[in-house]
C-alpha positions as CSV (number, residue, x, y, z in Angstrom):
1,X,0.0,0.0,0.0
2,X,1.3,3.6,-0.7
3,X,0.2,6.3,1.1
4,X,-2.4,9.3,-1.0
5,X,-2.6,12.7,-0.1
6,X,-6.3,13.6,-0.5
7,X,-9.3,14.0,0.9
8,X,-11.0,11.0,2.0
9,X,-8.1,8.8,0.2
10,X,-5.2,7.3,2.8
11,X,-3.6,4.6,0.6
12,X,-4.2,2.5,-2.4
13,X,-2.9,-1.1,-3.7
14,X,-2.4,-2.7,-6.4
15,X,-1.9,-6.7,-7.5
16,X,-0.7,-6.7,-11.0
17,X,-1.5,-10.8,-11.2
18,X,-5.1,-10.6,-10.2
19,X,-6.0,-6.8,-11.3
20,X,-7.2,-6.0,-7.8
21,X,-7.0,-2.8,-6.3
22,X,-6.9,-1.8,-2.8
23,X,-8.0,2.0,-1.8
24,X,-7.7,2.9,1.9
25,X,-10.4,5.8,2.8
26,X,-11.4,7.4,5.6
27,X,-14.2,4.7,6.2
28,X,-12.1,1.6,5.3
29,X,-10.8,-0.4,3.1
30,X,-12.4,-1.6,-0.3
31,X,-11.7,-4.0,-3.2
32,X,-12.1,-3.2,-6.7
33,X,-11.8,-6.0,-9.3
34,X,-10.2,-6.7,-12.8
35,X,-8.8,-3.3,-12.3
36,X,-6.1,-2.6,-15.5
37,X,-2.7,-1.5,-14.1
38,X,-2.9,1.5,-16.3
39,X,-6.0,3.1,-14.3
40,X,-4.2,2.4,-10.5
41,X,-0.6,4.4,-12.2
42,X,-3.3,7.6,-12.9
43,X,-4.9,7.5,-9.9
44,X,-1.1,7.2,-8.4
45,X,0.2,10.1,-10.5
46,X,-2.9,12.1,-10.6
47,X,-3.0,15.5,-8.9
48,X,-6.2,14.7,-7.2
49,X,-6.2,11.1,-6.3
50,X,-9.8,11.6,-4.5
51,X,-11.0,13.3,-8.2
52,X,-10.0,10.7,-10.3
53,X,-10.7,8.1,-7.5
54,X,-14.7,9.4,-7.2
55,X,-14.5,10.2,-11.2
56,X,-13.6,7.1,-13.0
57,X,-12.9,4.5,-10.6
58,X,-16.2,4.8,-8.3
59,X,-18.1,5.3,-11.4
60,X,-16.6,2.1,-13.5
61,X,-15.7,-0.3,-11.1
62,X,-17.7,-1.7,-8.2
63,X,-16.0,-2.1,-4.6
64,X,-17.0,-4.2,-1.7
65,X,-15.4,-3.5,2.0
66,X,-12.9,-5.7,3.2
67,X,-11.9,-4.1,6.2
């Protein structure tokens, strides 16, 4: 997990074998599948992780809490 610098967004992971990211938020921690490695390196390099987080990830890709 690397640490994020936004609002709402602590961390996020990434497994490159099973496309599954990991975001930490202020509320826990979620899941999202078959996840292209192409779309965690944006949210990584983005300006506004918590934009492109709530933007294209929420908005593509369904989550479920794990922790």
């Amino acid at each position: 997990m690397k640490r994020l610098n936004g609002s709402g967004l602590k961390a996020a992971g990434y497994d490159e074998r099973n496309r599954k990211m990991v975001i930490e938020t202020s509320t826990g921690m979620f899941e999202y599948a078959n996840v292209g490695v192409e779309i965690y390196r944006r949210l990584m390099s983005s300006p506004t992780p918590a934009s492109y987080f709530k933007d294209v990830i929420e908005e593509d890709f369904t989550g479920r809490r794990i922790k």
